[in-house]
DOVOPA-769933 format. One line per field, with one value per residue: residue number from 0; residue in three letters; y, z, x of N, C-alpha, C in turn. Coordinates in steps of 0.2 Angstrom, whole numbers, plus 5000, padded with zeros to 4 digits. Layout:
BEGIN
filo NUM/...;
marvo ALA/...;
n_y Y/...;
n_z Z/...;
n_x X/...;
ca_y Y/...;
ca_z Z/...;
ca_x X/...;
c_y Y/...;
c_z Z/...;
c_x X/...;
//
This chain:
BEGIN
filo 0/1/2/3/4/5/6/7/8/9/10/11/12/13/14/15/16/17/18/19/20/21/22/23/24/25/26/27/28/29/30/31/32/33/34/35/36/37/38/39/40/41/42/43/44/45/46/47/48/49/50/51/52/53/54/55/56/57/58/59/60/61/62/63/64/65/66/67/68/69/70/71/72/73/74/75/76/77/78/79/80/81/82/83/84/85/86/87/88/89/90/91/92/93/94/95/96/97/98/99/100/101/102/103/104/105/106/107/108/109/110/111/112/113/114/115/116/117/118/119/120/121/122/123/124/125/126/127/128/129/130/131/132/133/134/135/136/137/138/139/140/141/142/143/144/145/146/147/148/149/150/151/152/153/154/155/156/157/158/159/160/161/162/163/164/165/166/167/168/169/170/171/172/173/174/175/176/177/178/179/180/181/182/183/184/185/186/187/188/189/190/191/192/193/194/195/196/197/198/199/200/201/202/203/204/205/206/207/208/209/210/211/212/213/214/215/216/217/218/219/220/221/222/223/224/225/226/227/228/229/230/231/232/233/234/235/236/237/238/239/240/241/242/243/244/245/246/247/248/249/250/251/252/253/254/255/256/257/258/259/260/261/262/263/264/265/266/267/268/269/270/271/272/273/274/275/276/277/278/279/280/281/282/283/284/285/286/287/288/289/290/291/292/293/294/295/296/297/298/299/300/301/302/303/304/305/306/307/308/309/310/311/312/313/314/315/316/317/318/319/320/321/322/323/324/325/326/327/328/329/330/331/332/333/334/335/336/337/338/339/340/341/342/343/344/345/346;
marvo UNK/UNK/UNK/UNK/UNK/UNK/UNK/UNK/UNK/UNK/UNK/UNK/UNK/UNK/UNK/UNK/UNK/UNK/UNK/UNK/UNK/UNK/UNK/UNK/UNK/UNK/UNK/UNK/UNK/UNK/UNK/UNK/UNK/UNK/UNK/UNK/UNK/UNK/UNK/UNK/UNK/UNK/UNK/UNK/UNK/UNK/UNK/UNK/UNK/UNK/UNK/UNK/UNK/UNK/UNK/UNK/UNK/UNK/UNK/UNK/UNK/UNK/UNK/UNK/UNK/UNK/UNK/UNK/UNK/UNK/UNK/UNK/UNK/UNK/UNK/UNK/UNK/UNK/UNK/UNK/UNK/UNK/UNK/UNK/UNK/UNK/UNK/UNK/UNK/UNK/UNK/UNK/UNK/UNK/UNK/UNK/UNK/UNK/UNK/UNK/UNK/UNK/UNK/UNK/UNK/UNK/UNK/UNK/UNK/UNK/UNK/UNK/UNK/UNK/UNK/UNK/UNK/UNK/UNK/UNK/UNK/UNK/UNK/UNK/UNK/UNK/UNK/UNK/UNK/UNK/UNK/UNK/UNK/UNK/UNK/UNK/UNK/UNK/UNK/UNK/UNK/UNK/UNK/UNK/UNK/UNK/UNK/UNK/UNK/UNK/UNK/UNK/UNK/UNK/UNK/UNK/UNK/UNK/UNK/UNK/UNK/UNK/UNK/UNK/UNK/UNK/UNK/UNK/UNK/UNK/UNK/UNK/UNK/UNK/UNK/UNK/UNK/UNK/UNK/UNK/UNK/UNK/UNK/UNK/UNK/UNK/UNK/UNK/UNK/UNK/UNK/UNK/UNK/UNK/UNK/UNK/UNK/UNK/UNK/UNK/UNK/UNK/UNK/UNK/UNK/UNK/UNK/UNK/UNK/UNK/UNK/UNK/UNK/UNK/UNK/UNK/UNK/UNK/UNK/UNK/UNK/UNK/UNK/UNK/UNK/UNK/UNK/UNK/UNK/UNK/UNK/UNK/UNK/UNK/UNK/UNK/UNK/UNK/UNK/UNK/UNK/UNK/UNK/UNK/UNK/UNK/UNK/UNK/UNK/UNK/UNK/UNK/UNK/UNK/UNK/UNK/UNK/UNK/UNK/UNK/UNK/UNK/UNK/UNK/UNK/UNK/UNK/UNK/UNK/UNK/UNK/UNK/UNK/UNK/UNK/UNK/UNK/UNK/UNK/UNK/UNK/UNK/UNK/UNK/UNK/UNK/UNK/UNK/UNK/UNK/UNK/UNK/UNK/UNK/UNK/UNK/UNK/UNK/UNK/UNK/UNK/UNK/UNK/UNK/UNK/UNK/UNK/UNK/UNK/UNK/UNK/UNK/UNK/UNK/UNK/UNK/UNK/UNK/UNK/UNK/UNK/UNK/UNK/UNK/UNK/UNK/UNK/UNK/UNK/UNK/UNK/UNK/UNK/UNK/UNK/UNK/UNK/UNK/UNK/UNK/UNK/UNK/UNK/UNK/UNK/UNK/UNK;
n_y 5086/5082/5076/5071/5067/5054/5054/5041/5033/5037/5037/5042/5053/5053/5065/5065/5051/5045/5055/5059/5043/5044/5052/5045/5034/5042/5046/5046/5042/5050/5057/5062/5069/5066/5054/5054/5059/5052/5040/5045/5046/5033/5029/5034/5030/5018/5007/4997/4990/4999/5011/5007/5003/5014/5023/5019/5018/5032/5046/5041/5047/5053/5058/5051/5037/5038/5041/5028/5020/5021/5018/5003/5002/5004/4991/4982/4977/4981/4979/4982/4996/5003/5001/5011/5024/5027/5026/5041/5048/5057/5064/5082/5089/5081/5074/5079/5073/5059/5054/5057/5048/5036/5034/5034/5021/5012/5016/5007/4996/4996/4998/5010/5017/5018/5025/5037/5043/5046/5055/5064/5070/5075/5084/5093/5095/5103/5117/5124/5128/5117/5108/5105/5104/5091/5083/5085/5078/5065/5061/5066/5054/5042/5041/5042/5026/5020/5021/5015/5003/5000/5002/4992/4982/4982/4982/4968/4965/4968/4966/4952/4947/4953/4947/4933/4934/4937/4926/4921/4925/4923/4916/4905/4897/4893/4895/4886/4892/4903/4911/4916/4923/4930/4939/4947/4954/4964/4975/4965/4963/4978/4976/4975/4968/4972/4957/4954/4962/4956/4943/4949/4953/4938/4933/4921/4912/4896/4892/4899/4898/4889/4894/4905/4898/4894/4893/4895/4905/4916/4926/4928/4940/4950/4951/4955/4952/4948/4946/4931/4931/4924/4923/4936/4938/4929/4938/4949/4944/4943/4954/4961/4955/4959/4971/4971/4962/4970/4981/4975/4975/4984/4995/5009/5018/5028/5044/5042/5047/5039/5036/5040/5026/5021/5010/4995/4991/5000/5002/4997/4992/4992/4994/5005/5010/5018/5010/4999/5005/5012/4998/4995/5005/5002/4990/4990/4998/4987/4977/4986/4987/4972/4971/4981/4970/4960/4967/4970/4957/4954/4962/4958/4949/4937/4921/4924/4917/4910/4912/4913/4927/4935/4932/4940/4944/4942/4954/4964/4963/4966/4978/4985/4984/4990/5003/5003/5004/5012/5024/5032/5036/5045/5058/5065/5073/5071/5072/5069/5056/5051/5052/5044/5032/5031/5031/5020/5009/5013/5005;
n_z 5020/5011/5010/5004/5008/5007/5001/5003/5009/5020/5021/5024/5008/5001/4990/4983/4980/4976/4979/4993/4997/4991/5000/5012/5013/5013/5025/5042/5055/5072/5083/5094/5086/5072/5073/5071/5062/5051/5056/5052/5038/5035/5037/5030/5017/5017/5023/5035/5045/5048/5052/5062/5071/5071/5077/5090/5093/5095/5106/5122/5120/5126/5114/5105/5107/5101/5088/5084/5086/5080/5070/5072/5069/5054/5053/5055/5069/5078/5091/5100/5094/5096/5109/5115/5112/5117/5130/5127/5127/5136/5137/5138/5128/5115/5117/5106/5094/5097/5097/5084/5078/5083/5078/5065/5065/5070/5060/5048/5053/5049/5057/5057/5063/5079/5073/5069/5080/5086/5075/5076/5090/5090/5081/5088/5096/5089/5084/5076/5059/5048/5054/5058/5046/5041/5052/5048/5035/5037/5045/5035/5030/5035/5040/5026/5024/5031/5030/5018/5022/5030/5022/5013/5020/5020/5007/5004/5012/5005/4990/4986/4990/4983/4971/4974/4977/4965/4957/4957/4949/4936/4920/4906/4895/4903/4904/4904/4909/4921/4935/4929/4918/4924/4930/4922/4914/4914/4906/4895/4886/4883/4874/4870/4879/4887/4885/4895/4906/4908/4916/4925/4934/4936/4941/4951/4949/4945/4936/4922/4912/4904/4901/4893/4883/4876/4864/4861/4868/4872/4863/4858/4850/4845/4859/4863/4871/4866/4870/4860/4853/4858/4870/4874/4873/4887/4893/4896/4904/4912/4918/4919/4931/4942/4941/4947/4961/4966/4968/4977/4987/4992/4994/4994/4993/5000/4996/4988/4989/4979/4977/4961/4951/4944/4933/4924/4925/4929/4918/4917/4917/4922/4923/4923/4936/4949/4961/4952/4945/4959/4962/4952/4952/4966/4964/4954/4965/4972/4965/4962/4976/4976/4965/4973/4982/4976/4970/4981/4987/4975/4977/4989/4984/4983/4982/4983/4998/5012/5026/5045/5053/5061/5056/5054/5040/5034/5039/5036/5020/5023/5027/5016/5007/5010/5009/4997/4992/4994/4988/4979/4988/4994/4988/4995/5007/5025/5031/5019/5017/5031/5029/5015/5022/5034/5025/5016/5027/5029/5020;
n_x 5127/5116/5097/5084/5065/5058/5041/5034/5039/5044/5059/5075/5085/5097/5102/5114/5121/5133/5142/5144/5146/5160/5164/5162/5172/5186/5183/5191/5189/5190/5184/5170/5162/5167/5163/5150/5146/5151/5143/5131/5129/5133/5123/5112/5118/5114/5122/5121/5129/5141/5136/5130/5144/5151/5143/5142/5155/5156/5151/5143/5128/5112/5107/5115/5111/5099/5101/5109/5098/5089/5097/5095/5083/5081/5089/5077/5076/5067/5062/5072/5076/5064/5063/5072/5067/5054/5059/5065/5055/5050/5061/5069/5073/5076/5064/5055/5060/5062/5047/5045/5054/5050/5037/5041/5045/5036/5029/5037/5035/5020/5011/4998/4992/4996/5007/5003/5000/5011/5015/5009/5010/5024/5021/5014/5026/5034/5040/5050/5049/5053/5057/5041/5036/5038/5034/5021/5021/5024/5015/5002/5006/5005/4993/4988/4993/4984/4973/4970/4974/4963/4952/4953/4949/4935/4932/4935/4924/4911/4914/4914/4900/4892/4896/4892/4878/4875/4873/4862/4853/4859/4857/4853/4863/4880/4897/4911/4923/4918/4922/4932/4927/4917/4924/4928/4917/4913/4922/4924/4915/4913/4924/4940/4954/4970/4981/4991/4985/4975/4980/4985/4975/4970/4980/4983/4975/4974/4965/4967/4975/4969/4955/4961/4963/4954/4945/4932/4926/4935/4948/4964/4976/4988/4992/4980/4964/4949/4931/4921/4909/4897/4900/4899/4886/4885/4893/4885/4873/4881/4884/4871/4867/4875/4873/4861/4862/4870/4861/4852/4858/4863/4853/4851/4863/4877/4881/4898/4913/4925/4942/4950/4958/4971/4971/4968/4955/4947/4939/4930/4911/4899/4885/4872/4867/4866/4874/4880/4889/4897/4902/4908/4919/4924/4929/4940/4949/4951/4958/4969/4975/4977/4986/4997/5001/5006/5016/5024/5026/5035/5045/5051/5057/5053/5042/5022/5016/5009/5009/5012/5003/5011/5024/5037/5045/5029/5023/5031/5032/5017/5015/5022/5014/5001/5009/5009/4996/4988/4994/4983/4973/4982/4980/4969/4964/4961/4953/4946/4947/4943/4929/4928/4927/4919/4905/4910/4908/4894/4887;
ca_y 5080/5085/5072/5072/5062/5050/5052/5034/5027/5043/5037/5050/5050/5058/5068/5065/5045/5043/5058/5055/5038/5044/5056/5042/5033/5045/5046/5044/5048/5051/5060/5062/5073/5063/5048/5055/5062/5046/5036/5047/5045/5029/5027/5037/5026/5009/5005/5000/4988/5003/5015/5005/5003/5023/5025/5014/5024/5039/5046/5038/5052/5053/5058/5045/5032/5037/5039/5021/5016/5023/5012/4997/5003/5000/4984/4978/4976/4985/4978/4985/5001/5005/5003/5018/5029/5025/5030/5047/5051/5062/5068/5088/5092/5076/5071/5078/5067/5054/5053/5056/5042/5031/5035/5030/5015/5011/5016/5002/4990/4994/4997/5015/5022/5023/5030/5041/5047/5049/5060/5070/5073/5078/5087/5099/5099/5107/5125/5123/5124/5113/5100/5104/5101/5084/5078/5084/5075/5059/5062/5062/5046/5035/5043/5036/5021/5018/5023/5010/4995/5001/5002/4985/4978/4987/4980/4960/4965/4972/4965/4945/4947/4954/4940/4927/4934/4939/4920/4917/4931/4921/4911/4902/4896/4893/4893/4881/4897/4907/4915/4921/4927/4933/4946/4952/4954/4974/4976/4962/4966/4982/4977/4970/4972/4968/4951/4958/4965/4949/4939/4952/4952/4931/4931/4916/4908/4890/4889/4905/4895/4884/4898/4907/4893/4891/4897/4898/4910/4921/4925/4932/4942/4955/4952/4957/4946/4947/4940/4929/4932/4919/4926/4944/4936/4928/4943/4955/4943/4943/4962/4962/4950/4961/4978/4968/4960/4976/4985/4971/4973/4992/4999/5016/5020/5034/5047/5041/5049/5034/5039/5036/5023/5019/5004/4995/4990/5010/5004/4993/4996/4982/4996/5014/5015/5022/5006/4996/5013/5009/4993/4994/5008/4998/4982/4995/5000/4982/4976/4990/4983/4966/4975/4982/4966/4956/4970/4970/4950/4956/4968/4957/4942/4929/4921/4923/4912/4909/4914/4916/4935/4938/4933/4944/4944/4944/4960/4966/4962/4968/4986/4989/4983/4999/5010/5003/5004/5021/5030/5035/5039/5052/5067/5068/5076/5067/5074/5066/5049/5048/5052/5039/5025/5032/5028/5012/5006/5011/4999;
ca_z 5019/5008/5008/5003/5012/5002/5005/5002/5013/5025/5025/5020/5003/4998/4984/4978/4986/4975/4981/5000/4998/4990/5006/5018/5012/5014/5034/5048/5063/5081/5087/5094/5081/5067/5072/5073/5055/5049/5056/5048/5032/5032/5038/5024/5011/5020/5024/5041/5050/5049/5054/5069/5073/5071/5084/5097/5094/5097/5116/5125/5124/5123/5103/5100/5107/5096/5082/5085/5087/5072/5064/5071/5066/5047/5052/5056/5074/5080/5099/5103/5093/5100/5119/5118/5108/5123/5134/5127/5123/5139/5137/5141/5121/5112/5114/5099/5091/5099/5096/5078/5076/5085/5073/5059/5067/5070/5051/5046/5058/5047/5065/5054/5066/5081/5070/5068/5086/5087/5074/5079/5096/5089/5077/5094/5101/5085/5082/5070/5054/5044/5060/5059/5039/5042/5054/5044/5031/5039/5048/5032/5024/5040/5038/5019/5024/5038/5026/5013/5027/5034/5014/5010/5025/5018/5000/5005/5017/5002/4985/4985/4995/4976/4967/4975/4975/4955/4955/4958/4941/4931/4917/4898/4896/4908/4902/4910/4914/4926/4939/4927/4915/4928/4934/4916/4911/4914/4901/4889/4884/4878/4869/4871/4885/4886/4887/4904/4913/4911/4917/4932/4936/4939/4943/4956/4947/4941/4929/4917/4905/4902/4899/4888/4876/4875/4858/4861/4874/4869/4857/4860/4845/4846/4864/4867/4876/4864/4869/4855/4850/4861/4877/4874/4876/4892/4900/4896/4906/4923/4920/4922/4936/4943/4944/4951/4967/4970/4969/4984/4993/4993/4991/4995/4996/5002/4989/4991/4983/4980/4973/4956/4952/4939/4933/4919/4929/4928/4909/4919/4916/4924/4922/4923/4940/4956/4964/4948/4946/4964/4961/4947/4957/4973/4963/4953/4968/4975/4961/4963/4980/4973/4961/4977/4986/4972/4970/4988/4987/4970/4978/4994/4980/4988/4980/4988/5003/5017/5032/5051/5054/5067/5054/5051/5033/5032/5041/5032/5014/5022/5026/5010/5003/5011/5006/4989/4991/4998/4984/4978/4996/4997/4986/4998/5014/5031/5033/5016/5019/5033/5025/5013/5029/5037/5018/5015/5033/5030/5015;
ca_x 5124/5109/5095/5075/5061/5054/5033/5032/5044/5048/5066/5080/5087/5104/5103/5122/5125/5139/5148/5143/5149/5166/5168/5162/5177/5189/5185/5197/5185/5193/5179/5161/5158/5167/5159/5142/5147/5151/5137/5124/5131/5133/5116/5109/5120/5111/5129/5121/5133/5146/5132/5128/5152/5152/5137/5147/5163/5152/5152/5137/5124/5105/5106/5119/5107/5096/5102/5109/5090/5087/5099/5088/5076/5083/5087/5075/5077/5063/5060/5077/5075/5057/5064/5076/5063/5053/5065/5067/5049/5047/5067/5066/5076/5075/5057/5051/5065/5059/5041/5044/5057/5044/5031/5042/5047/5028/5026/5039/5030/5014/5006/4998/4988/5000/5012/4999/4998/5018/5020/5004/5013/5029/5019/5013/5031/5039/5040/5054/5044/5057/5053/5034/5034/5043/5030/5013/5021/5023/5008/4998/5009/5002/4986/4984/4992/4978/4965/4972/4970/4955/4947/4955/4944/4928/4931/4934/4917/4907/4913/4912/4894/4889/4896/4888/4871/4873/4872/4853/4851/4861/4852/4856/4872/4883/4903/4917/4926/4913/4926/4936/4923/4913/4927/4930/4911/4911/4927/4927/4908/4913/4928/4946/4958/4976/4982/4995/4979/4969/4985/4987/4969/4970/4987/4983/4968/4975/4962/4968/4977/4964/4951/4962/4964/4945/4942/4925/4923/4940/4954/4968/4977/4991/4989/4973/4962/4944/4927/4917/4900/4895/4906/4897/4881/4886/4896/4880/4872/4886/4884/4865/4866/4881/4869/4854/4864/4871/4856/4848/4865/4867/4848/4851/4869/4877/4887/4905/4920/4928/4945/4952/4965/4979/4972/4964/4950/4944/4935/4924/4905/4894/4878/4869/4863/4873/4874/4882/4896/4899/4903/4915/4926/4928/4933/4946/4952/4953/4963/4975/4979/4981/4993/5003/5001/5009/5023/5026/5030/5041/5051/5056/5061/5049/5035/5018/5015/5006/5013/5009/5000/5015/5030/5043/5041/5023/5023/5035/5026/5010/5015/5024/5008/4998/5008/5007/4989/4989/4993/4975/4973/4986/4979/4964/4964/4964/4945/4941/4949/4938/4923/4927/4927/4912/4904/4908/4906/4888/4884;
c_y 5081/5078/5074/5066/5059/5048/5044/5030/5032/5040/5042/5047/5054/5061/5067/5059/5045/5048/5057/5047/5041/5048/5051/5037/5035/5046/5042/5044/5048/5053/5060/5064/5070/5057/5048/5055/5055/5040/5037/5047/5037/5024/5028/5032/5017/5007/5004/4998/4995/5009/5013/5006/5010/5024/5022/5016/5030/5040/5046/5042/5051/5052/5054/5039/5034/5037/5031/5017/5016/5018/5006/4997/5000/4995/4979/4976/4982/4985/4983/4993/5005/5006/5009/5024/5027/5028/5036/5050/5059/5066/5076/5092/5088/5073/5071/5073/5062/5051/5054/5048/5037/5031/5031/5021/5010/5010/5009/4995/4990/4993/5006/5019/5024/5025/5038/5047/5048/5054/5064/5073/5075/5082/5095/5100/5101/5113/5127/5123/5120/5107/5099/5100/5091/5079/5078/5081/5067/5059/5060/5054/5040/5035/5040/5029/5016/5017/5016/5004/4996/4999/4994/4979/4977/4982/4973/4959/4966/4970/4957/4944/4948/4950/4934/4929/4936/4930/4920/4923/4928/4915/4909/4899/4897/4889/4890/4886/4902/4911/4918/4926/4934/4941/4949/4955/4962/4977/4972/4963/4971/4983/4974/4971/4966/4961/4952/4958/4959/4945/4942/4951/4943/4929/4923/4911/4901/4888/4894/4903/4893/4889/4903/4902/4890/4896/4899/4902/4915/4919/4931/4931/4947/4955/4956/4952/4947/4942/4938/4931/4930/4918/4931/4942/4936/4933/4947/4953/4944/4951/4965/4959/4955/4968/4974/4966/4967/4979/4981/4974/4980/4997/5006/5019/5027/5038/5047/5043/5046/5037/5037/5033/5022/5013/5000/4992/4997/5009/5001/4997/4989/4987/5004/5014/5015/5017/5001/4998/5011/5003/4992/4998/5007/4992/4984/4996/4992/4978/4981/4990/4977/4968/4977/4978/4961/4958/4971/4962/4949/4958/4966/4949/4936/4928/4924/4917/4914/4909/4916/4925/4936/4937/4937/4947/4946/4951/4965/4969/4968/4976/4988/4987/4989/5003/5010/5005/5012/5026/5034/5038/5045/5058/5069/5071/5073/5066/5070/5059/5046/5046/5044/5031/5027/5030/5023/5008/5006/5006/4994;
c_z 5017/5009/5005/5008/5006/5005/5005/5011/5019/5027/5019/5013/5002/4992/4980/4983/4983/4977/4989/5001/4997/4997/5012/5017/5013/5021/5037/5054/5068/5085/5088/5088/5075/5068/5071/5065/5050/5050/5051/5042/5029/5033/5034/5017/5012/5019/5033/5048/5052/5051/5061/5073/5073/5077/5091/5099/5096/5105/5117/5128/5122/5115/5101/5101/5103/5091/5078/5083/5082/5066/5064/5072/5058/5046/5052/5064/5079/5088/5100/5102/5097/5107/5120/5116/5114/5129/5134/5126/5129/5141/5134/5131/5116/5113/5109/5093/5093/5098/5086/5075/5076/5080/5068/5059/5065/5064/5047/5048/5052/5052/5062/5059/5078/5080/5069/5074/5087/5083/5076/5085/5094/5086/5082/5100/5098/5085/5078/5062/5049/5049/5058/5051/5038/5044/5051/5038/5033/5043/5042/5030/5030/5040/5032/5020/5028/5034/5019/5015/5027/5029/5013/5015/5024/5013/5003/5008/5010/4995/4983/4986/4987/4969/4967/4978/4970/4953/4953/4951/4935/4927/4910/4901/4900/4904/4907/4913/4918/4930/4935/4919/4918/4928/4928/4911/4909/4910/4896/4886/4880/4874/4870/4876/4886/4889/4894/4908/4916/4913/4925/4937/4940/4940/4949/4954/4944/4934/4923/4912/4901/4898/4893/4883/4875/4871/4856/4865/4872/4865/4859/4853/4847/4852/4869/4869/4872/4867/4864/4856/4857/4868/4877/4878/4884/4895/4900/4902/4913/4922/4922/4929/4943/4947/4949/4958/4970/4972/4978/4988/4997/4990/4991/4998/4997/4993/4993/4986/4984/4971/4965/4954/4946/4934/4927/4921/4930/4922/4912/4916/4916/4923/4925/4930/4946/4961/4957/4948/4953/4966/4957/4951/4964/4969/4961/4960/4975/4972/4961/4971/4978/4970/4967/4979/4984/4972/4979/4988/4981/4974/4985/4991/4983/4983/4987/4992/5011/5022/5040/5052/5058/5063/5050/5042/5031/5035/5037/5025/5017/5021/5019/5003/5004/5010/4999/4985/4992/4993/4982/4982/4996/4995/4990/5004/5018/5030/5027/5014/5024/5032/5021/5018/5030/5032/5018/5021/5033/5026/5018;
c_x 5117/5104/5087/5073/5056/5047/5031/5034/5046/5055/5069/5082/5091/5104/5108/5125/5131/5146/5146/5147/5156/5169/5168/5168/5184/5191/5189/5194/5189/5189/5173/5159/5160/5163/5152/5141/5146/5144/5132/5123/5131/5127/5110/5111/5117/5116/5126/5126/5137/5142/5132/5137/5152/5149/5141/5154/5162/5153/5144/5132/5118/5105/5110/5114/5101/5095/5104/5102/5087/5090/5096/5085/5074/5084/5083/5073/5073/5061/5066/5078/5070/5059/5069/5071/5058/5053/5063/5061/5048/5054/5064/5069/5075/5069/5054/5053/5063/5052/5041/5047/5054/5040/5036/5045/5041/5027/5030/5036/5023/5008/5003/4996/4992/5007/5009/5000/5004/5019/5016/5008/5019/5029/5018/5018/5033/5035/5043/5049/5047/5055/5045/5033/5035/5036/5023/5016/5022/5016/5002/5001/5005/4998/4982/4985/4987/4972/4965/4970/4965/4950/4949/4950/4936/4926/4931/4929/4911/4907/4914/4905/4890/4891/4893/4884/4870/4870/4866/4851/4855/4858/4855/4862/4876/4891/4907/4917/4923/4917/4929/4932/4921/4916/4928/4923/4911/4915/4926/4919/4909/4920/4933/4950/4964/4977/4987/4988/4975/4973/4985/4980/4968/4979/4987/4978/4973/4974/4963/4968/4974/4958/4953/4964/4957/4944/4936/4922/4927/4944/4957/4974/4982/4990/4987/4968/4952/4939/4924/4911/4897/4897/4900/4891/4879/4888/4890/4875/4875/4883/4876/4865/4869/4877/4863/4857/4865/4867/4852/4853/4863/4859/4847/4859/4869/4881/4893/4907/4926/4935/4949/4957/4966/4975/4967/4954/4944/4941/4930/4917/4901/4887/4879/4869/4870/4878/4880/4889/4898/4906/4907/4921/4928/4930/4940/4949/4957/4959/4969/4977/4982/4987/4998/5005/5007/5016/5027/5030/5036/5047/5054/5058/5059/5044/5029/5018/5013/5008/5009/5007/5007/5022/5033/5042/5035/5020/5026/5033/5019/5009/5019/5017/5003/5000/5008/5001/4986/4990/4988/4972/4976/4984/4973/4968/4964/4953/4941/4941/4944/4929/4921/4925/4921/4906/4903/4908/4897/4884/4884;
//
């Protein structure tokens, strides 16, 4: 029953589901040991109701309770899973089982950091180095996704504050579309940028359409999203405005090595000084949350929507959003993720 560990998601992957599947088919169980067989097969194919039926046919031992627990784990059904993992954390053979499944339990919850301390501690009861490998790799994946939230807190504290003090430096002309100029001043200034990017960028804004059909600011052509003469002017202005707040906000930053992201947002260029640069690679990296946050709302087939902090769902969405956001995160170090925190907490 070959599987991999998917760094994203630390759950198991089958390397051959479609032959797996044709063997779980095939089963007859009668026994502990076939039904355990069974279980864990059909736990790996997310077949879990019959995951969960296997585990109950199984004989009533510590490992099959948690293997079960594991299964509602995948359901969904986290209070009930967490109270046997729990249970077994100070079991004398299966504790280290137990503190890690915890942890990934936690890490589905999007509770990162203590998932963090679970798999640490199973980390200093293994001695297995295929166990120990397991857990420093989930160890870092909660780590990036912690540092993801953590930074996602930093950037909402740190890059609106330099919008709405660019205000009081803005002079001349003043276009309808302001918000949504504003945020493209640092790219479309120095040239065109896909009609997609600028779509993804105000994915929420009302006012987009309006603004891209204002032939006097933009023109979009082979969809690219050009600004006019008359636009240039104006964005060269948000972009002076842009380095100058930053500069009051942030007059002596630190040196952060703020990591680099995927994203079109990386052409920006609001100005020369340290504080400017700054300010374009935290907005890039803010925008490539959005981008997870949106694909997190894709990939559980929901629109976006406003939801209680404590529902199901929006829990659900949230932590698939950290680890969306987390990948720029991962290739660091644990030591240099903190770094970054201790950084932007001091601006």
């Amino acid at each position: 029953m070959k599987y991999r560990i998917d760094p994203e998601t630390l759950r198991e992957v089958p390397e051959d589901p479609e032959g797996l599947a044709a063997w779980l088919d095939r089963q007859r169980p009668t026994t502990h040991a076939e039904w355990t067989e069974v279980g864990l097969a059909a736990r790996l194919l997310h077949r879990l109701d019959q995951a969960e039926h296997a585990f109950r046919q199984a004989d009533d031992t510590p490992a099959t309770r948690l293997r079960l627990a594991h299964v509602h784990q995948w359901q969904g059904r986290f209070a009930e899973a967490d109270e046997v993992f729990t249970e077994l954390l100070t079991h004398d053979r299966l504790g280290h089982f137990a503190h890690q499944h915890a942890g990934k339990s936690r890490y589905d919850q999007g509770e990162w950091r203590a998932a963090e301390r679970h798999f640490r501690t199973a980390l200093d009861l293994r001695e297995d180095p295929e166990l120990r490998a397991s857990s420093e790799l989930a160890l870092d994946a909660a780590n990036a996704c912690a540092t993801a939230a953590e930074v996602a807190v930093e950037l909402h504290r740190l890059i609106p504050p330099v919008h709405r003090r660019s205000a009081r430096y803005l002079h001349g002309e003043r276009p309808p579309h302001v918000p949504i100029l504003g945020d493209l001043a640092s790219v479309l200034v120095h040239g065109p940028m896909s009609l997609r990017a600028v779509r993804d960028l105000h994915r929420y804004n009302p006012h987009l359409d309006a603004a891209l059909a204002d032939p006097d600011w933009l023109v979009i052509e082979d969809d690219q999203v050009t600004a006019t003469p008359r636009a240039r002017a104006f964005l060269a202005v948000v972009n002076e405005a842009h380095t100058k707040a930053a500069a009051d906000l942030w007059p002596t930053p630190p040196e952060i090595a703020v990591p680099p992201v995927d994203h079109p947002m990386c052409a920006a260029h609001t100005g020369d000084t340290p504080q400017a640069r700054l300010f374009d690679q935290l907005r890039a990296l803010r925008h490539h949350r959005a981008d997870a946050h949106a694909a997190a709302w894709a990939e559980a087939g929901l629109e976006v929507q406003d939801l209680p902090a404590d529902d199901p769902v929006r829990r659900r969405v949230e932590a698939a959003t950290d680890r969306g956001a987390a990948r720029p995160y991962r290739p660091l170090t644990r030591d240099d993720r903190a770094e970054l925190l201790i950084g932007l907490r001091s601006l």
